[in-house]
TORPA-4810 file (N, C-alpha, C, O; in nm, 3 decimals):
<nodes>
NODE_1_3.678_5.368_12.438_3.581_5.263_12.465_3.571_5.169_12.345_3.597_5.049_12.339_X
NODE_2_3.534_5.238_12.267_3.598_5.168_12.047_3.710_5.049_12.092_3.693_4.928_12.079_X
NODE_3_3.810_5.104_12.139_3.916_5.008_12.119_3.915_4.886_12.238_3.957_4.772_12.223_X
NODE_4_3.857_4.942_12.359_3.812_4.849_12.436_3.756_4.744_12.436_3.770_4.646_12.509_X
NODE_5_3.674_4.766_12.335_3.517_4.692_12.267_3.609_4.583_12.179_3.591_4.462_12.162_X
NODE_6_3.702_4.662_12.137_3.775_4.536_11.978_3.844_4.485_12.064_3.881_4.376_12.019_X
NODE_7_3.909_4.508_12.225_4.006_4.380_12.272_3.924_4.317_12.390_3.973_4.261_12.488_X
NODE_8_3.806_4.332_12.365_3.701_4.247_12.442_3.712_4.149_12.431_3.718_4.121_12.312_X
NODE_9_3.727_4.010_12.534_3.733_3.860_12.504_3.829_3.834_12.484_3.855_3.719_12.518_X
NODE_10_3.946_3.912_12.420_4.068_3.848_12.369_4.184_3.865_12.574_4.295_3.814_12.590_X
NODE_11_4.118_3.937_12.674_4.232_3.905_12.781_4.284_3.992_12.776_4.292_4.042_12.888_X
NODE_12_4.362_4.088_12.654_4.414_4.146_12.688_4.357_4.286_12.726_4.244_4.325_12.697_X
NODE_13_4.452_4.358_12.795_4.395_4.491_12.895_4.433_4.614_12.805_4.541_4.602_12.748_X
NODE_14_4.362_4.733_12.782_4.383_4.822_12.672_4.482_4.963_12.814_4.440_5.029_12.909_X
NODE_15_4.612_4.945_12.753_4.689_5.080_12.845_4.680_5.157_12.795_4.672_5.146_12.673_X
NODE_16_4.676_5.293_12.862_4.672_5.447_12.843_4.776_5.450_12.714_4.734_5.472_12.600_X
NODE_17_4.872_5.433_12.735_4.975_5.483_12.627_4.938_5.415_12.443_4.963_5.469_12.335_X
NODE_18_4.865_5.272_12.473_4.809_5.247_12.353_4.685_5.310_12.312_4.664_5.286_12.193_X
NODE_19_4.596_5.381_12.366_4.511_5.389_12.407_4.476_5.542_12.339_4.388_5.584_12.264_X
NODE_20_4.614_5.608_12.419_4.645_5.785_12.357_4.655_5.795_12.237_4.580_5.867_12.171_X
NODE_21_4.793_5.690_12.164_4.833_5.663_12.036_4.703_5.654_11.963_4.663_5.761_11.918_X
NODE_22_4.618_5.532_11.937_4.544_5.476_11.856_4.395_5.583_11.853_4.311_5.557_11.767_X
NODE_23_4.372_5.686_11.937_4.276_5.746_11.925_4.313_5.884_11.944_4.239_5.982_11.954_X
NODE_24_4.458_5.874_11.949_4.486_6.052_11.910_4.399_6.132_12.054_4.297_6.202_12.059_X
NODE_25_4.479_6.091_12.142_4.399_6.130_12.303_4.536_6.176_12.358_4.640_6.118_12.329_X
NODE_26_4.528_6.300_12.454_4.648_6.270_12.480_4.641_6.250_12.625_4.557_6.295_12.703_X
NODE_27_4.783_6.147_12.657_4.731_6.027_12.794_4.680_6.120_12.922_4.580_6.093_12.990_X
NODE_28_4.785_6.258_12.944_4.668_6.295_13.026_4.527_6.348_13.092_4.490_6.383_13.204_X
NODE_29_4.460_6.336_12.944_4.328_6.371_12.946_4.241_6.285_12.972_4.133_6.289_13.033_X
NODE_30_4.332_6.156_12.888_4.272_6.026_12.859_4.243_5.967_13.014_4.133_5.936_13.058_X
NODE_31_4.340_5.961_13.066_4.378_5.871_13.208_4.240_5.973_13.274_4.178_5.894_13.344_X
NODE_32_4.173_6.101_13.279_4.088_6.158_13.356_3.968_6.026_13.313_3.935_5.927_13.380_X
NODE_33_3.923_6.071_13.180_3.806_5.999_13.138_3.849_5.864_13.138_3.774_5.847_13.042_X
NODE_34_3.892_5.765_13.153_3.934_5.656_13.198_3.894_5.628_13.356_3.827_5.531_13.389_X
NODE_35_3.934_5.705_13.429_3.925_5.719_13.533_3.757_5.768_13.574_3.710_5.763_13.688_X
NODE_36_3.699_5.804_13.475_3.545_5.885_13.545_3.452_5.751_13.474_3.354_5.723_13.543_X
NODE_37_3.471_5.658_13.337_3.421_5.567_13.295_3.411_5.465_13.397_3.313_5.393_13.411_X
NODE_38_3.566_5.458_13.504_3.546_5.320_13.602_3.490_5.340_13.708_3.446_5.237_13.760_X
NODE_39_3.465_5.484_13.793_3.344_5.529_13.824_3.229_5.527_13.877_3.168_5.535_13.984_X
NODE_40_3.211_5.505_13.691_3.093_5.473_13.646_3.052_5.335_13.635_2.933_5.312_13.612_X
NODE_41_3.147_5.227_13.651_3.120_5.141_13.642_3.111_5.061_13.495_3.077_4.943_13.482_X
NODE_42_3.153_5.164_13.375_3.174_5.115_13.295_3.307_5.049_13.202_3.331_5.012_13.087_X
NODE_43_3.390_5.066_13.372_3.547_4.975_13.323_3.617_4.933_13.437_3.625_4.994_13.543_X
NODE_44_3.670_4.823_13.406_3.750_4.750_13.514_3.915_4.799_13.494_3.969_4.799_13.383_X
NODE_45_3.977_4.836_13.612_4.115_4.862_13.578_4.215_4.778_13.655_4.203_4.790_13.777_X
NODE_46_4.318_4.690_13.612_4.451_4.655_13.701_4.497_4.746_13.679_4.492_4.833_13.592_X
NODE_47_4.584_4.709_13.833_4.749_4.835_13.879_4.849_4.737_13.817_4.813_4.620_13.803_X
NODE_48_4.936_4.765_13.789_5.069_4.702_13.799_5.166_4.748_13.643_5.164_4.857_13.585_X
NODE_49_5.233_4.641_13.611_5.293_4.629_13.467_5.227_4.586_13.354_5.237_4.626_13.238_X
NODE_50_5.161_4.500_13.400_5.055_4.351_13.296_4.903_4.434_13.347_4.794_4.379_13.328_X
NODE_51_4.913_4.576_13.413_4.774_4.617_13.438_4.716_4.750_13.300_4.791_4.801_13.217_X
NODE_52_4.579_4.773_13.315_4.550_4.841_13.225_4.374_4.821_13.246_4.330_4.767_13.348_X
NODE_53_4.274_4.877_13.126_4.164_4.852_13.139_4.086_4.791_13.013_4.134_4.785_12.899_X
NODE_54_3.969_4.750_13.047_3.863_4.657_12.972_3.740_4.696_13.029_3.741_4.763_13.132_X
NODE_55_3.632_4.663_12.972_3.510_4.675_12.985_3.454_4.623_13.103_3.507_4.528_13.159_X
NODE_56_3.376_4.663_13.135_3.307_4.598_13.290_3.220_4.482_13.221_3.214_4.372_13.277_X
NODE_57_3.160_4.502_13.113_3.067_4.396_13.083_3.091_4.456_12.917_3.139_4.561_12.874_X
NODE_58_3.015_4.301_12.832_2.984_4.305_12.684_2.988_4.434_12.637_2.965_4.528_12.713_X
NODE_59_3.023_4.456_12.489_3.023_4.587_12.434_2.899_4.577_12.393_2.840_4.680_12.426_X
NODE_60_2.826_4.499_12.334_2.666_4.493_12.307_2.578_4.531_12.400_2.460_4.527_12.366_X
NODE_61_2.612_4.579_12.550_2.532_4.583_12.667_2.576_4.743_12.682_2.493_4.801_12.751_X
NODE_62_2.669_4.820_12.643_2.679_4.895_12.682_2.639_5.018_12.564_2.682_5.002_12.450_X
NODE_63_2.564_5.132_12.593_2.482_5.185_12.471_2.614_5.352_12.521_2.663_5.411_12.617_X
NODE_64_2.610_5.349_12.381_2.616_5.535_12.393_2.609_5.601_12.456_2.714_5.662_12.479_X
NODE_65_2.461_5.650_12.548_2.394_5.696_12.624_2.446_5.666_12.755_2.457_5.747_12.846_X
NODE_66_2.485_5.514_12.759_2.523_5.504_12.906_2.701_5.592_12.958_2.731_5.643_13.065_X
NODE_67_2.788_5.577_12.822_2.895_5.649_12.843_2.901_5.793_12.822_2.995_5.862_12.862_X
NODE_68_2.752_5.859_12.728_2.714_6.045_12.825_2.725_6.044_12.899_2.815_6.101_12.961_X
NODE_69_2.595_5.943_12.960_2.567_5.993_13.084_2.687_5.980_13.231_2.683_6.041_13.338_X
NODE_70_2.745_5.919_13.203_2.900_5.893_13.276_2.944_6.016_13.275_2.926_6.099_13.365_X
NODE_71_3.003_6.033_13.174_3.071_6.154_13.142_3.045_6.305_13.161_3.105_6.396_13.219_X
NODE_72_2.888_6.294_13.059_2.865_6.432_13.076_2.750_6.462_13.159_2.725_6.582_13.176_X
NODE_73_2.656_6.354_13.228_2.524_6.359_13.293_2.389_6.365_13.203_2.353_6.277_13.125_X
NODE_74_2.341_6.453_13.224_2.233_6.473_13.174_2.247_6.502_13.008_2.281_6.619_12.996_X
NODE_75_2.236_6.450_12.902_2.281_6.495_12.790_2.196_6.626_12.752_2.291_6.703_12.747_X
NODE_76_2.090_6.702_12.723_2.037_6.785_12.729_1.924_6.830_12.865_1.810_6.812_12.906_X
NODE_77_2.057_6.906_12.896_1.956_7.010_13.024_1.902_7.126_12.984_1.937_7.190_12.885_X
NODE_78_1.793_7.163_13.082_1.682_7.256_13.058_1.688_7.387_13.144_1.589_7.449_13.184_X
NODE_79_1.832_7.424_13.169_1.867_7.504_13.283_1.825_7.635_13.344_1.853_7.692_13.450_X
NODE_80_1.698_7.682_13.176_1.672_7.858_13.188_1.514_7.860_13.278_1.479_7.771_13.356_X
NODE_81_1.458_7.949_13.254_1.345_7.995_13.298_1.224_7.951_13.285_1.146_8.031_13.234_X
NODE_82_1.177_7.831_13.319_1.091_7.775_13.246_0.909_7.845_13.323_0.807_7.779_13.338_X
NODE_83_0.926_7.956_13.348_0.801_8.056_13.380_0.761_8.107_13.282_0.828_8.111_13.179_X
NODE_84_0.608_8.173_13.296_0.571_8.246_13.212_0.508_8.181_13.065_0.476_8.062_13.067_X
NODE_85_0.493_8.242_12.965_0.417_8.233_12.888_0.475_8.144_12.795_0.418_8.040_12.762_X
NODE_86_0.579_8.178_12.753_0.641_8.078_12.640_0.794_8.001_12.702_0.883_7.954_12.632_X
NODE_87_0.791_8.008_12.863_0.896_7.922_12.893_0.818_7.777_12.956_0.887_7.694_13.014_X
NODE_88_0.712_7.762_12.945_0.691_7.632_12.961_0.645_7.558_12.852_0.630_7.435_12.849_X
NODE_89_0.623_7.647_12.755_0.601_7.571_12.622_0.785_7.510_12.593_0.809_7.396_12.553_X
NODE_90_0.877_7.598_12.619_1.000_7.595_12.539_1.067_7.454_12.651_1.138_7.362_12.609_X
NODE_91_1.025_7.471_12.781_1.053_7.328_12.844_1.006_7.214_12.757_1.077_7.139_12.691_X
NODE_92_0.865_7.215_12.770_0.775_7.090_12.671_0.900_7.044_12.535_0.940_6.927_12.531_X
NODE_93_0.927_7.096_12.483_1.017_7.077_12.361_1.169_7.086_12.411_1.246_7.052_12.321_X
NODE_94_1.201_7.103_12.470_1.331_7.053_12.541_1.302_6.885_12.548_1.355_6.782_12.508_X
NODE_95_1.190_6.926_12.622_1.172_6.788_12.723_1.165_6.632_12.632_1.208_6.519_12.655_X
NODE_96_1.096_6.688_12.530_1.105_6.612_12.359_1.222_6.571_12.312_1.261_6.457_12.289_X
NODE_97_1.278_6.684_12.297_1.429_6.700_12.237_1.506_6.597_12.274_1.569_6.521_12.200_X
NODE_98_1.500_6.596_12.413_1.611_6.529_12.546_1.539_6.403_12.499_1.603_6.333_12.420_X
NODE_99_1.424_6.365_12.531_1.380_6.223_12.533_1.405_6.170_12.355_1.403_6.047_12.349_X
NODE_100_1.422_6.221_12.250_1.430_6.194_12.114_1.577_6.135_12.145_1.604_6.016_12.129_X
NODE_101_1.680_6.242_12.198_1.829_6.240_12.175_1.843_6.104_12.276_1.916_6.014_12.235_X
NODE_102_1.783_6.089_12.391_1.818_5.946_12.468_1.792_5.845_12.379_1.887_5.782_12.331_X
NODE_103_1.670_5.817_12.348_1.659_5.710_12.307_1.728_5.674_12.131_1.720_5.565_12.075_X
NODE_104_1.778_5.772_12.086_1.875_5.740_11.995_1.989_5.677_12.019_2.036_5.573_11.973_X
NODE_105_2.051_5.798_12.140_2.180_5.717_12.229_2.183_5.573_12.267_2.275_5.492_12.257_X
NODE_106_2.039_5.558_12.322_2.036_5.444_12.370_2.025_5.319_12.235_1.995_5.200_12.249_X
NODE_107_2.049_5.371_12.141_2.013_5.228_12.033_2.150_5.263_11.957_2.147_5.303_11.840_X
NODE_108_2.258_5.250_12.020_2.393_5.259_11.941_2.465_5.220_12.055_2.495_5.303_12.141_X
NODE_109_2.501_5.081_12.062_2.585_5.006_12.164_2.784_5.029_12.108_2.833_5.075_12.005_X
NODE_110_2.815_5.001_12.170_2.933_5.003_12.220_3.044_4.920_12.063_3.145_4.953_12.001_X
NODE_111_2.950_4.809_12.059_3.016_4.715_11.952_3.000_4.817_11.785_3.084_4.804_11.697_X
NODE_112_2.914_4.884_11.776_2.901_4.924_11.654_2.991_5.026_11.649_3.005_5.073_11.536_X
NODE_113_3.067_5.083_11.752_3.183_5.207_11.715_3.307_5.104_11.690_3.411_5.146_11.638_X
NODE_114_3.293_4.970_11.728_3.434_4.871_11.695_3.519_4.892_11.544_3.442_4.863_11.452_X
NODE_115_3.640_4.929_11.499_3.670_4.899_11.373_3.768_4.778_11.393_3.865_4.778_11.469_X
NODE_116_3.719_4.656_11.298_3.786_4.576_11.272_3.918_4.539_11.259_3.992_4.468_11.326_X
NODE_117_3.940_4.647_11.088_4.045_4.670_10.995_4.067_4.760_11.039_3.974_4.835_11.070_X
NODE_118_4.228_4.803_11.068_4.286_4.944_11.080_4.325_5.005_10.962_4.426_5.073_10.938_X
NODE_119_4.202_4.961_10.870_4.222_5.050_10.717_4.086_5.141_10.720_4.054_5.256_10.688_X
NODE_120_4.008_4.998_10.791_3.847_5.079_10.786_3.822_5.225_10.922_3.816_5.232_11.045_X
NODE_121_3.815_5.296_10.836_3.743_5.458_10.895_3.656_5.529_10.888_3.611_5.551_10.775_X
NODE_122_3.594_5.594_11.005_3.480_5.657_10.958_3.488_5.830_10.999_3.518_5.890_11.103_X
NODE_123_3.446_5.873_10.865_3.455_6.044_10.885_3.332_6.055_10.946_3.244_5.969_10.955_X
NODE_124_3.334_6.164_10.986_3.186_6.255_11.033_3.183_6.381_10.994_3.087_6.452_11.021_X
</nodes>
């Protein structure tokens, strides 16, 4: 989506095989999540030779959160027992948790994973 974001505006269409290379994906994993992002509505794809994919809309419009939730759904689910004495307290703080972790997601758009320079990198 990173590299999507950097050939935003410029026309051209980002292919699987550049796509695998430049993010160390390999194409057939890539082509799944490619495939579950457009979906989602968060990518447009041509068929052909001159085909490939791009963003459905602005990388500034599209947050973090919206490509979890594509992907993985619910980013923190609450799946256990929430009865009894200390499982509805332990929901309450899930329920925190989840709403802390969205709205973080949600304030990290699409453009800020862009790298410019293919010198500039970022560890984690």
């Amino acid at each position: 989506m990173a590299e999507m974001a950097r050939l935003h505006g410029t026309g051209e269409l980002a292919q699987i095989d550049h796509l695998a290379k430049t993010e160390a994906v390999p194409p057939n994993f890539l082509a799944q999540i490619l495939g579950e992002l457009r979906n989602g509505g968060l990518l447009i794809s041509k068929r052909g030779i001159q085909g490939g994919y791009a963003l459905a809309r602005p990388a500034e419009q599209i947050s973090l959160y919206d490509i979890m939730k594509v992907i993985d759904g619910e980013l923190v689910e609450f799946s256990s027992n929430h009865e009894g004495r200390s499982g509805r307290r332990m929901k309450e703080i899930w329920e925190a948790i989840r709403a802390t972790l969205d709205e973080k997601a949600k304030s990290y758009t699409l453009d800020t994973f862009v790298v410019k320079d293919s010198a500039e990198m970022y560890h984690i």
